[in-house]
C-alpha positions in Angstrom: 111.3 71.8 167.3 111.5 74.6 169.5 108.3 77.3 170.6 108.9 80.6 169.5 107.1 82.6 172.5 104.8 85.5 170.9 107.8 88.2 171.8 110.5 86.2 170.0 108.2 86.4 166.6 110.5 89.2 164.8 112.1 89.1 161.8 115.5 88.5 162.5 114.5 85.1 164.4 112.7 84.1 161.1 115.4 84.8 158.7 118.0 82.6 161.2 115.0 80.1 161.0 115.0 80.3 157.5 118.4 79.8 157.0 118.8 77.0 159.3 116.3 75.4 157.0 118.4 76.0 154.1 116.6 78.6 152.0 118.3 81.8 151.0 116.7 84.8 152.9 117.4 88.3 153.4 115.7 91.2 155.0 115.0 93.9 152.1 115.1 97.5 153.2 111.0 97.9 154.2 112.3 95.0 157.1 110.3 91.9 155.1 111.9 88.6 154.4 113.2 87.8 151.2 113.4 84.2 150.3 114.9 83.1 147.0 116.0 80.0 147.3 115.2 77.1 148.7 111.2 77.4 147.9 109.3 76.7 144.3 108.7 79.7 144.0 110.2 83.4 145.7 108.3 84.5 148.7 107.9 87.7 151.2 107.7 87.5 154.9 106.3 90.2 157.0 106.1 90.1 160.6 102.9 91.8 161.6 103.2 92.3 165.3 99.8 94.8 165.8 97.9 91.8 164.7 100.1 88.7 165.8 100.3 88.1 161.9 103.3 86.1 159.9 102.1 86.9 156.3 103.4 85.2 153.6 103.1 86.7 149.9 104.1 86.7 146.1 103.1 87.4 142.9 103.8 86.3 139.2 103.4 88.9 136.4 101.7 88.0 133.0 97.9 87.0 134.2 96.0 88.0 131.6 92.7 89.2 133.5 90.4 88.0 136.7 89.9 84.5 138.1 86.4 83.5 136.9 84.9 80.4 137.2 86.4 77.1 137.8 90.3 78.4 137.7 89.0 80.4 140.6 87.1 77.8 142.8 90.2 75.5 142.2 93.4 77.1 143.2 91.5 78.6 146.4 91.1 75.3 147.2 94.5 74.2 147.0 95.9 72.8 149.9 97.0 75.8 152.2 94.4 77.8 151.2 96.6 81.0 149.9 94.5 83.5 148.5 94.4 84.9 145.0 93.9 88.0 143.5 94.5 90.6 140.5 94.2 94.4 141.2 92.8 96.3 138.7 95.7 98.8 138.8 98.3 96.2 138.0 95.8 93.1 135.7 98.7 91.1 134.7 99.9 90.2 137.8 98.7 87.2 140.1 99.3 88.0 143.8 98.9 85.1 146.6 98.8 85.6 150.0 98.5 83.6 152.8 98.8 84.8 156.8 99.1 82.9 159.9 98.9 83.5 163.7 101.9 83.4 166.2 99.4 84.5 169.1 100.8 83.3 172.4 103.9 81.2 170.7 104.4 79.1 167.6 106.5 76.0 166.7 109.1 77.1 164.8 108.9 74.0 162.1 105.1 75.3 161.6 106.5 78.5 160.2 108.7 76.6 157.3 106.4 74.0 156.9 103.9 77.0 156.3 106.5 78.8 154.2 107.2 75.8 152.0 103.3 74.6 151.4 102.4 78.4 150.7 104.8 78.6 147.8 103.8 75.4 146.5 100.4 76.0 146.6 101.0 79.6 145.1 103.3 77.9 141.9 100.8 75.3 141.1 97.7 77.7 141.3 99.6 80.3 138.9 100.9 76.7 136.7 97.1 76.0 136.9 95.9 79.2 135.3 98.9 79.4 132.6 101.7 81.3 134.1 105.2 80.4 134.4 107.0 80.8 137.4 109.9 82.7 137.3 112.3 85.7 138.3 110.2 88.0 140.2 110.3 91.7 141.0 109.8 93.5 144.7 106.4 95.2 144.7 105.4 96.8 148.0 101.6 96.1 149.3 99.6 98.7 149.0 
């Protein structure tokens, strides 16, 4: 395990990372990592360096309206701790996101340790509710 100092936190060192790890990644043209393979489910990566943010994020389409209840309280209390959402512009699709600090360095196995645990938690909480995973479609955050 190496430290990634908080200046070496950029998305090209993420995607070699990433790879090294075995899981298919690419950058996509907004400069966010792709990763296809290798996970349970498809997930973005986006370097945030104003806030010293790695955020991790996905989505499945085909959630049928807002998390109410006990569906709710229980995937947000999956094990990572992703967060769920629907937008009312888009109510058939489940986002998840999930962000974590690189402020003053970070152990590089922390970032695919975090990478793999997020998409796990993310395909169980959407399994959980009734969706099946599968081929996704790039969205940009609004």
């Amino acid at each position: 395990m190496d430290v990634l100092k908080q200046d070496q936190v950029v998305a090209d060192a993420l995607l070699r990372l990433f790879e090294r790890a075995f899981m298919k990644a690419q950058t996509d043209e907004d400069g966010d990592l792709y990763i296809s393979d290798g996970l349970e489910l498809p997930i973005w990566v986006r370097v945030d360096a104003g806030e010293r943010l790695i955020r991790m994020f996905t989505y499945v389409t085909g959630h049928a309206g807002p998390l109410e209840g006990e569906e709710a309280n229980y995937v947000n209390l999956l094990g990572l701790l992703p967060t769920f959402s629907v937008r009312a512009n888009e109510p058939d699709r489940l986002w998840c996101h999930y962000s974590m600090t690189f402020l003053d360095g970070v152990i590089d196995g922390h970032i695919v340790e975090a990478a793999r645990r997020f998409a796990g938690a993310a395909a169980y909480g959407c399994q959980f509710v009734g969706l099946t995973v599968g081929q996704q479609q790039r969205q940009r955050l609004q």
